[in-house]
N, C-alpha and C positions, 0 to 999 in steps of 0.2 A: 504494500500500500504506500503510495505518496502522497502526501499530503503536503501544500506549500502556504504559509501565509497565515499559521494558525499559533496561537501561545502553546506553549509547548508541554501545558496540560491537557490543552483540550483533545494531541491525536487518541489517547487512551480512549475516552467518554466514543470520539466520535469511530471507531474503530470497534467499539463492542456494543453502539448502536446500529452499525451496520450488521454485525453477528446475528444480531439478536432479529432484526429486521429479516434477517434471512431464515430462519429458525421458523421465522410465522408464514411461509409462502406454503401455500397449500395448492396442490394440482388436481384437476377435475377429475382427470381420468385415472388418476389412483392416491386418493384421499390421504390413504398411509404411509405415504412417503413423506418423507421429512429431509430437509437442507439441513447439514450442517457446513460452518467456516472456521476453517483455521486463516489467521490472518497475521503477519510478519510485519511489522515497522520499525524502519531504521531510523530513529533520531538524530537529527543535527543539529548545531545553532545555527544561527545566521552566520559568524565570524569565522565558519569551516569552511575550507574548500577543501571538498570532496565530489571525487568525480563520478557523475549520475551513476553510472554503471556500475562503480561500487557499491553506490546504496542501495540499488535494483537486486544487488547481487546479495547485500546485507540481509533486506529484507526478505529473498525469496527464503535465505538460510535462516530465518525466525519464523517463516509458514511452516517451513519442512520441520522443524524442531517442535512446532503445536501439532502437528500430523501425528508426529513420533512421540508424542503424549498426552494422548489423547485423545484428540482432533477438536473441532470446533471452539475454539479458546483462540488468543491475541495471546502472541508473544513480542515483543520489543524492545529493542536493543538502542542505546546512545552512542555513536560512534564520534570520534574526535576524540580531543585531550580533556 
């Protein structure tokens, strides 16, 4: 997940809003299936330069880490100093 332009409390909130939003989709034509999301966010400040592909790359290794316990959960990581 990216997220640009946000105080750097709110990715969590807005990250397991989305989870949760996913959680409630229900399908017509088979009621009992259910979504779940694992979802990966690499935190930065602003005063980082970090190159997208790393953080792309960050974040995918924080989805794959919620897969791998569990699944549907946010994990999130701060990268920089």
């Amino acid at each position: 997940m990216l997220i640009f332009n946000i105080y750097y409390q709110r990715y969590k909130e807005i990250a397991e809003n989305l989870r949760l939003k996913a959680t409630q989709i229900r399908f017509e034509n088979d009621p009992e299936f259910r979504l779940s999301l694992s979802i990966g966010v690499a935190v930065c400040g602003p005063d980082e330069n970090i190159p997208l592909e790393e953080l792309i790359d960050t974040a995918d290794k924080q989805a794959s880490l919620a897969k791998s316990r569990g699944k549907n959960s946010v994990y999130s990581i701060f990268c920089g100093k």
